[in-house]
N, CA, C and O atoms as a Tinker XYZ file with bonds, in Angstrom:
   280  protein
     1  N     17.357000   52.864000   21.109000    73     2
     2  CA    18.788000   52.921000   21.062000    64     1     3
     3  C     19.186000   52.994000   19.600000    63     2     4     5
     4  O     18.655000   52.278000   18.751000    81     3
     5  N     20.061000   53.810000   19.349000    73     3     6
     6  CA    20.320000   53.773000   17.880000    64     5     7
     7  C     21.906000   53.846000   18.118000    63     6     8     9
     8  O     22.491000   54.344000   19.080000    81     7
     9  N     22.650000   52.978000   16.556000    73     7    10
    10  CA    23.919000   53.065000   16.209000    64     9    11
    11  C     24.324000   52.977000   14.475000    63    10    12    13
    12  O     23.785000   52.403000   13.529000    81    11
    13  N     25.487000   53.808000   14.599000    73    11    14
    14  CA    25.771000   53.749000   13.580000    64    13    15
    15  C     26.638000   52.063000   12.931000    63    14    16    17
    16  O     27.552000   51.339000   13.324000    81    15
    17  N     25.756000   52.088000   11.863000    73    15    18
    18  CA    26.719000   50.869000   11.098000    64    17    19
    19  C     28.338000   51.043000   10.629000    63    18    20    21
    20  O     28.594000   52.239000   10.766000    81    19
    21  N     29.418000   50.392000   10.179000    73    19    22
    22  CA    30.333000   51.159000    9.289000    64    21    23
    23  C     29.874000   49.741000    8.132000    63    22    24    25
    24  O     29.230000   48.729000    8.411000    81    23
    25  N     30.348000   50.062000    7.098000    73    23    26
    26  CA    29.767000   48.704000    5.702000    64    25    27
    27  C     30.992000   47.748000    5.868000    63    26    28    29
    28  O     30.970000   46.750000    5.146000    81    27
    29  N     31.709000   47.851000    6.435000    73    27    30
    30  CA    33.185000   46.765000    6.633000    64    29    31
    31  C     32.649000   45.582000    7.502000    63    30    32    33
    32  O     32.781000   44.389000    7.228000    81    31
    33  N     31.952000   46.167000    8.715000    73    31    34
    34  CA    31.537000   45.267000    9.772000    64    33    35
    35  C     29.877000   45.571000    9.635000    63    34    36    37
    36  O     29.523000   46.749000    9.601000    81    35
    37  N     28.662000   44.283000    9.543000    73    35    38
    38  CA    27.756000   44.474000    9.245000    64    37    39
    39  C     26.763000   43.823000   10.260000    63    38    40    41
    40  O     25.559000   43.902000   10.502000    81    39
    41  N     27.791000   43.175000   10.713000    73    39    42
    42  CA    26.928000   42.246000   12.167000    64    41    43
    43  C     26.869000   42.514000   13.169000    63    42    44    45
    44  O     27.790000   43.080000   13.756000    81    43
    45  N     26.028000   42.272000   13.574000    73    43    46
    46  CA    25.644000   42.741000   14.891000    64    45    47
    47  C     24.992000   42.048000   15.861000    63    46    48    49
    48  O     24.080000   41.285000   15.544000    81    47
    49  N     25.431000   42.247000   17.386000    73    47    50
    50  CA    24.831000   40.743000   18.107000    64    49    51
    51  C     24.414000   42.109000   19.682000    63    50    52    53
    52  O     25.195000   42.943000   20.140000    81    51
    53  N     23.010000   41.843000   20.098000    73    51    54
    54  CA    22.679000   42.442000   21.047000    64    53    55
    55  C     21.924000   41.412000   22.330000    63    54    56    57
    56  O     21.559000   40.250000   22.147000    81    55
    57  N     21.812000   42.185000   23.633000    73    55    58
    58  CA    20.743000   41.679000   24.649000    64    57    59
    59  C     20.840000   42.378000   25.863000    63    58    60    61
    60  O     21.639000   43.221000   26.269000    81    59
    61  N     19.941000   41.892000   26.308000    73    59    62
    62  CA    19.747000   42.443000   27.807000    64    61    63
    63  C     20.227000   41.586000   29.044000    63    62    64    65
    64  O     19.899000   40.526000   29.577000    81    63
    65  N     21.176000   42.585000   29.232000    73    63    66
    66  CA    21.975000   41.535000   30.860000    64    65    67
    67  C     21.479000   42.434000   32.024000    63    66    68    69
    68  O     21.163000   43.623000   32.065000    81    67
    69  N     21.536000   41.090000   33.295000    73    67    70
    70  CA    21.088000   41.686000   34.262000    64    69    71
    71  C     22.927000   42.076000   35.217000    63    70    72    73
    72  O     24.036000   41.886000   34.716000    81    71
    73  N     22.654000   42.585000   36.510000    73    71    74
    74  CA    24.026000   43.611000   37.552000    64    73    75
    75  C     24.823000   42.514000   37.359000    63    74    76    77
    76  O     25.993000   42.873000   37.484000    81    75
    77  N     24.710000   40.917000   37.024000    73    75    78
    78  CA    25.495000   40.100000   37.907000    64    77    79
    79  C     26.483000   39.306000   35.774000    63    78    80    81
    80  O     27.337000   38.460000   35.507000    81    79
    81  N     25.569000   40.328000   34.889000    73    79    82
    82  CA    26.130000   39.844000   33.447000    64    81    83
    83  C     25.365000   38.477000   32.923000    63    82    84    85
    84  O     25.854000   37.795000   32.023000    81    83
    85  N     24.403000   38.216000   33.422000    73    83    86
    86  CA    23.665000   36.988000   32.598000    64    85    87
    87  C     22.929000   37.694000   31.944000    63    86    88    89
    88  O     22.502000   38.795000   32.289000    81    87
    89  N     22.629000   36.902000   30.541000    73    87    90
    90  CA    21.406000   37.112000   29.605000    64    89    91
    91  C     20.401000   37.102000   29.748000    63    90    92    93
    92  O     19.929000   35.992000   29.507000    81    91
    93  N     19.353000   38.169000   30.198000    73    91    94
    94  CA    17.844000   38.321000   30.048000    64    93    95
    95  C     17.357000   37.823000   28.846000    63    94    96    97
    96  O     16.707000   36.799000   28.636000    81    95
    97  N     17.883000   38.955000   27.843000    73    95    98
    98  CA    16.746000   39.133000   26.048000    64    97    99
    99  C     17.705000   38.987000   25.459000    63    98   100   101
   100  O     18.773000   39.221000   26.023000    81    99
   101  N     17.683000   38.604000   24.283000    73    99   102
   102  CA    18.405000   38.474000   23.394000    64   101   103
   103  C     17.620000   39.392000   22.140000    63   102   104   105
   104  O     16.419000   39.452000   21.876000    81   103
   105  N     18.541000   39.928000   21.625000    73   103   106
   106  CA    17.481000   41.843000   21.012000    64   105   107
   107  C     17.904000   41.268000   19.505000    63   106   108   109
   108  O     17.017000   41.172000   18.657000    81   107
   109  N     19.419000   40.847000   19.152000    73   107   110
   110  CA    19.527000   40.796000   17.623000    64   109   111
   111  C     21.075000   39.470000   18.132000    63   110   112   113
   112  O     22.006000   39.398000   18.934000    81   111
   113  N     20.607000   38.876000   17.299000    73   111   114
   114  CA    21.792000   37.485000   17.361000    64   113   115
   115  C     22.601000   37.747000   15.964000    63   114   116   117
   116  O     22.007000   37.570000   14.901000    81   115
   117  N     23.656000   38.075000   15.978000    73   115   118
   118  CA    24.378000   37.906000   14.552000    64   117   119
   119  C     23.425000   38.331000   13.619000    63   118   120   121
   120  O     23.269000   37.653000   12.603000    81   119
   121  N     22.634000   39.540000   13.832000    73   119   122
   122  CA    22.449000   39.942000   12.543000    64   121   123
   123  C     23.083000   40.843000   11.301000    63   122   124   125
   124  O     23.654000   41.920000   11.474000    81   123
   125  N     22.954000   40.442000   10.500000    73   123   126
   126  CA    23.642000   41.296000    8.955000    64   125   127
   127  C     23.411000   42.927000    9.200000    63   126   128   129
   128  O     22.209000   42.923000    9.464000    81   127
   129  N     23.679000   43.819000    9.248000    73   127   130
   130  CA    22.777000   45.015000    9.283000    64   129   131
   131  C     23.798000   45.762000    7.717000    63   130   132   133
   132  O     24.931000   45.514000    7.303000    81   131
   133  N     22.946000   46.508000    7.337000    73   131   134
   134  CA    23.893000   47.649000    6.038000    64   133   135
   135  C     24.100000   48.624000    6.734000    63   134   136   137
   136  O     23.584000   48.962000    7.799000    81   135
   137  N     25.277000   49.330000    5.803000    73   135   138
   138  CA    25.872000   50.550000    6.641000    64   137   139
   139  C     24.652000   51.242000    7.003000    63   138   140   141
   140  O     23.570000   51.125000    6.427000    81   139
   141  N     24.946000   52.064000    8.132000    73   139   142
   142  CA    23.917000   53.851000    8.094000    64   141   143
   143  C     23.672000   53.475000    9.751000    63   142   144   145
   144  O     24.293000   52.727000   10.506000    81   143
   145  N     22.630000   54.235000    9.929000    73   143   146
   146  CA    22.051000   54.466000   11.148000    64   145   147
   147  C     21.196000   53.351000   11.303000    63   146   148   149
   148  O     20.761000   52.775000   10.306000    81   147
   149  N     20.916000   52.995000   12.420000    73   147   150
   150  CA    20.350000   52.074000   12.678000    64   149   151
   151  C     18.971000   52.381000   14.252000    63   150   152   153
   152  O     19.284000   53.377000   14.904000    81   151
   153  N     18.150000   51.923000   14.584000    73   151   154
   154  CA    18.007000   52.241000   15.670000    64   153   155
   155  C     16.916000   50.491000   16.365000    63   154   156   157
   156  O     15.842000   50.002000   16.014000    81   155
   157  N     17.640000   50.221000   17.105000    73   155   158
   158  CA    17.412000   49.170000   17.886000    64   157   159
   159  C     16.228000   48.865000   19.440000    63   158   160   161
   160  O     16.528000   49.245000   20.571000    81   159
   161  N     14.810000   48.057000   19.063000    73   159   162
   162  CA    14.013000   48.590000   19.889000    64   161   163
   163  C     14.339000   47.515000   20.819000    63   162   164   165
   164  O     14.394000   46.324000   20.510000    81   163
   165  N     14.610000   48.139000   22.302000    73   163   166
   166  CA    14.285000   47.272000   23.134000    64   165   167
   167  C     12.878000   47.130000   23.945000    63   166   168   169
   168  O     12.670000   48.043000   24.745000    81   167
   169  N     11.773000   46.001000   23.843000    73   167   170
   170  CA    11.015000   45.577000   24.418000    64   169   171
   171  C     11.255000   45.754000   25.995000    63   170   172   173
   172  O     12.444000   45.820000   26.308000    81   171
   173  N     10.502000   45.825000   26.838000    73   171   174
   174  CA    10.810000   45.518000   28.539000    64   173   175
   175  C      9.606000   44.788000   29.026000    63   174   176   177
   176  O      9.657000   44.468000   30.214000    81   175
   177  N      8.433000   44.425000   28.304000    73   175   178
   178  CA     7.253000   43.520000   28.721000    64   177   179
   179  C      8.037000   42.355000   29.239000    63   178   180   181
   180  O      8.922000   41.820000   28.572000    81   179
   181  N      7.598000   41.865000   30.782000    73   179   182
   182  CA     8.490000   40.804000   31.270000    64   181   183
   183  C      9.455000   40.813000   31.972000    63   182   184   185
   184  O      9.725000   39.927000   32.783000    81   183
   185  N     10.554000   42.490000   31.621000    73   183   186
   186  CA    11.580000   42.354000   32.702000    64   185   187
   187  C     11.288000   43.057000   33.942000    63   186   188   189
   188  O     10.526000   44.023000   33.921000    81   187
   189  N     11.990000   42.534000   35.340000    73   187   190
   190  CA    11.729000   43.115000   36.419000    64   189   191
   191  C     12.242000   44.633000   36.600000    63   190   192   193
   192  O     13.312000   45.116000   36.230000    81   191
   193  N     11.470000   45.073000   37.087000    73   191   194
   194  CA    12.200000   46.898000   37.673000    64   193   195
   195  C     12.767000   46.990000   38.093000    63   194   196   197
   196  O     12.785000   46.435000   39.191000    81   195
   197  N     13.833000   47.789000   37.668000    73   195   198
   198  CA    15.124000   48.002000   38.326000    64   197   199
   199  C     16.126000   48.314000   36.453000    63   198   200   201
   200  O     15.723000   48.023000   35.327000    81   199
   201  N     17.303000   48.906000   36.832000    73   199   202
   202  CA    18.620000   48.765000   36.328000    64   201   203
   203  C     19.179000   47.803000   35.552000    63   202   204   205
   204  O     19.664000   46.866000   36.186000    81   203
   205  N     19.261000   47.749000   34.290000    73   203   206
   206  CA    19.232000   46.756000   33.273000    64   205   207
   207  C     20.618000   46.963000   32.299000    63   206   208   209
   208  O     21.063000   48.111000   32.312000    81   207
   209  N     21.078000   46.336000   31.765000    73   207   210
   210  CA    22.244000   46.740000   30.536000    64   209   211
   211  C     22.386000   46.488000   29.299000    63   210   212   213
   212  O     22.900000   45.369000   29.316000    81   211
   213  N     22.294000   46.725000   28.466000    73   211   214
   214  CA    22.068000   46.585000   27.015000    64   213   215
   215  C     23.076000   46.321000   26.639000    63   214   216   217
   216  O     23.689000   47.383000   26.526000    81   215
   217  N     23.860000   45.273000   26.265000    73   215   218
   218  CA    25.249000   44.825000   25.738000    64   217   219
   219  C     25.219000   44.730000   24.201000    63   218   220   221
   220  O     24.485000   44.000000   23.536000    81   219
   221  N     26.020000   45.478000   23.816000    73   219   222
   222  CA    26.137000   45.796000   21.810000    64   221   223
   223  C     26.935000   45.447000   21.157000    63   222   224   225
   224  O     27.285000   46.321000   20.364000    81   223
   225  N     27.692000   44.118000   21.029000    73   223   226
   226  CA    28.703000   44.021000   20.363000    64   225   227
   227  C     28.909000   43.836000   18.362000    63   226   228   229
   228  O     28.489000   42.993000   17.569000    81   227
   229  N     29.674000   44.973000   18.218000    73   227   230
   230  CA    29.626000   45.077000   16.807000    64   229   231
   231  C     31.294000   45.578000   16.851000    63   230   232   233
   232  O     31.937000   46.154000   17.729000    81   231
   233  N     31.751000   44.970000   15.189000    73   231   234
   234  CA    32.910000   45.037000   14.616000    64   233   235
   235  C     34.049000   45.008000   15.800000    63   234   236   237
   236  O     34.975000   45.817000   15.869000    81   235
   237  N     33.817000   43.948000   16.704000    73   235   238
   238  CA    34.914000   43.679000   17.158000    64   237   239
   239  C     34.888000   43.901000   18.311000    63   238   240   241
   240  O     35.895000   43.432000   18.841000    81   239
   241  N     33.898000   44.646000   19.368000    73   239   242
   242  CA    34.298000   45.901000   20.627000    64   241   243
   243  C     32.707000   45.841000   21.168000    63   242   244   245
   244  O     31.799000   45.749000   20.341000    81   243
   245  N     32.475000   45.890000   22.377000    73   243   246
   246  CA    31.368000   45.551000   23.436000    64   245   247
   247  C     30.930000   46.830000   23.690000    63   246   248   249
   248  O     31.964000   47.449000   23.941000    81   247
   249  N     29.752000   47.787000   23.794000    73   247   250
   250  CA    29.567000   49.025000   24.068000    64   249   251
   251  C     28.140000   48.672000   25.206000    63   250   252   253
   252  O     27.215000   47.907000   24.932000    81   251
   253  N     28.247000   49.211000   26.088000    73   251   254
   254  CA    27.268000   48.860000   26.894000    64   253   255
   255  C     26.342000   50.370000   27.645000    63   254   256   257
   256  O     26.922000   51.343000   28.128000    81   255
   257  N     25.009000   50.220000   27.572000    73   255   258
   258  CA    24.158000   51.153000   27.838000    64   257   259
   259  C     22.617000   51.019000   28.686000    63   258   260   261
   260  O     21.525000   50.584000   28.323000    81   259
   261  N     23.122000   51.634000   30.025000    73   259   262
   262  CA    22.063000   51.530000   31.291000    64   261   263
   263  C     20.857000   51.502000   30.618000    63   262   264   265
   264  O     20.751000   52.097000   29.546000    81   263
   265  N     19.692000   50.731000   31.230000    73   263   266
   266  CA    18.495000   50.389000   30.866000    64   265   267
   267  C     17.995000   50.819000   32.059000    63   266   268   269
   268  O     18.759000   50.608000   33.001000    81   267
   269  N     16.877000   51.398000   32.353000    73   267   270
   270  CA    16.010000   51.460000   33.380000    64   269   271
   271  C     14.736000   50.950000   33.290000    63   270   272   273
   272  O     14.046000   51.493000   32.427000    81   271
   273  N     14.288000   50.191000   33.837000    73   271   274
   274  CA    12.861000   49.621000   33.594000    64   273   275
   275  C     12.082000   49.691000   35.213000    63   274   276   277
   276  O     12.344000   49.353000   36.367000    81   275
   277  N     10.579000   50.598000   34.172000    73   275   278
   278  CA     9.531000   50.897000   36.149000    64   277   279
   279  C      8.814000   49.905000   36.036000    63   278   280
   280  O      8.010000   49.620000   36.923000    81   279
């Protein structure tokens, strides 16, 4: 998964929720990031198969992106 930084807002807080919105993984907790591109690995060793959601909240605003795991 990759995102762009802007240098105003530098933090960044990620994880993996399951259909019902609880926390699986926790991918990046309040981290600092510098402007630019970024690209964010999500692990899946451990989670069950099926339909997963990647919750991204940076500079203010929640962006969320289907996970599939076999």
């Amino acid at each position: 998964m990759s995102l762009h930084i802007q240098p105003s807002t530098p933090v960044v807080s990620a994880d993996v929720i399951d259909a019902l919105g609880r926390p699986l993984r926790a991918l990046a907790a309040a981290q600092v990031q510098g402007a630019g591109l970024h690209t964010l690995a999500v692990p899946t060793v451990g989670l069950l198969a099926g339909l997963h959601t990647v919750r991204l909240l940076h500079d203010g605003a929640t962006a969320y992106r289907k996970l599939l795991v076999e």
